[in-house]
C-alpha positions as a printed Julia matrix, in Angstrom:
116×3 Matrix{Float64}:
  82.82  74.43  129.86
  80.56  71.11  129.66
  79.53  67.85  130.44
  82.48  64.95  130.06
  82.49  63.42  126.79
  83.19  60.09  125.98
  84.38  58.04  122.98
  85.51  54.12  122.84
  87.1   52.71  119.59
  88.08  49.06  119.5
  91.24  49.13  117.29
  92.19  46.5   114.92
  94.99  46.37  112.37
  93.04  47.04  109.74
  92.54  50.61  111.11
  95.96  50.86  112.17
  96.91  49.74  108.38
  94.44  52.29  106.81
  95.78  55.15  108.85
  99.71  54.09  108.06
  98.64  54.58  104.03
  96.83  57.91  105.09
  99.82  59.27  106.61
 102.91  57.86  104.95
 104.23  56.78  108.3
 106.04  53.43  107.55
 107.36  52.35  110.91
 108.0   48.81  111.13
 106.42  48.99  114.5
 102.61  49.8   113.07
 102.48  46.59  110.84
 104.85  43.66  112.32
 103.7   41.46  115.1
 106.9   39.69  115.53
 108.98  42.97  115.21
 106.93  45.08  117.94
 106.98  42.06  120.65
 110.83  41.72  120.79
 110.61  44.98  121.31
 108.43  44.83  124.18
 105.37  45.57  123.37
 102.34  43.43  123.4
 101.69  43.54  119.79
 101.81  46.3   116.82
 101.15  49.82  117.66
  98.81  52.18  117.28
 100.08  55.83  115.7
  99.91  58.43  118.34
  98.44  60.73  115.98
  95.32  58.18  114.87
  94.14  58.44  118.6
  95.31  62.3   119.44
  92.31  62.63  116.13
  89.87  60.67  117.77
  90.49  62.87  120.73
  89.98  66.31  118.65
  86.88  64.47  117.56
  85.77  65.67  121.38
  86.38  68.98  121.29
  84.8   69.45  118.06
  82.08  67.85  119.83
  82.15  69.77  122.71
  82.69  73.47  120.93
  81.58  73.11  117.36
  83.04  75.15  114.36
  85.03  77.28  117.4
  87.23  74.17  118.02
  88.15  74.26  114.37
  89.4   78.14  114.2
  90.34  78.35  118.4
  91.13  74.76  119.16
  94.32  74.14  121.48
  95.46  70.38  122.61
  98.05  69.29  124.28
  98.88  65.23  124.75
 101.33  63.1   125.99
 101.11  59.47  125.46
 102.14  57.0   128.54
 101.53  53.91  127.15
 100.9   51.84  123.35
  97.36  51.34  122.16
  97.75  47.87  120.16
  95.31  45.84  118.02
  91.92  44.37  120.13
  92.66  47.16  122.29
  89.7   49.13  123.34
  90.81  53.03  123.49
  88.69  54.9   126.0
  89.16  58.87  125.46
  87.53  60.8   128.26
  86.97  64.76  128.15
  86.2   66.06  131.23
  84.53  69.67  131.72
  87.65  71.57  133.1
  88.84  70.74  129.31
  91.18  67.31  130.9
  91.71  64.76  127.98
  92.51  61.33  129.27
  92.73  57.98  127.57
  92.76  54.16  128.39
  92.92  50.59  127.91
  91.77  47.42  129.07
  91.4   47.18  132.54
  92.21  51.42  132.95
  95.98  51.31  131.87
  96.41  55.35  131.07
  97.96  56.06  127.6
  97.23  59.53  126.52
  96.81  62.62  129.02
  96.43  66.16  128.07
  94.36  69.17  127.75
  91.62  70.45  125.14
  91.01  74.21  125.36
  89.6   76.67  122.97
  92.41  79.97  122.85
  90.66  83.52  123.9
């Protein structure tokens, strides 16, 4: 299929902000500190959809202008991708997505494939 691919974004809130107003997604857990950590988590949150779009960024890298007519991903996120968080996304050649933080903490596995 390929060699693994590899892309590392460090997030800040800023991004996380800027993606919010792309979308429309207003979740009080994107943009308030206070909010997300009585909630458990370590700080705001990352939108699941801001990273799965880093990830495609992969497979267009991997297959070109195929990926964008025969593209297929699948994802699951395991874990929260917060603000100084650095998101690891890892494409390996059997078409296995996988993505950390920190010190390896998994918080995205799935699968890119292009369809037949």
């Amino acid at each position: 299929m390929g060699e693994r691919l590899t892309r590392t974004v460090r997030f800040t809130q800023a991004m996380i902000d800027a993606y919010g107003a792309f979308n429309g997604d207003r979740d009080i857990l994107h943009y308030d500190e206070e909010y997300a950590r009585a909630r458990g988590y370590r700080g705001t949150i990352n939108h699941g959809l801001h990273s799965l779009a880093l990830a495609a960024d992969l497979g267009m890298r991997r297959h070109g202008p195929a990926w964008l007519e025969r593209g297929r991903v699948s994802a699951k996120w395991t874990g929260p991708v917060c603000p100084g968080d650095e998101l690891t996304i890892v494409l390996e050649e059997d078409g296995t997505l996988r993505a950390t933080v920190g010190d390896g903490q998994v918080v995205m596995v799935g699968e890119m494939t292009l369809a037949e």
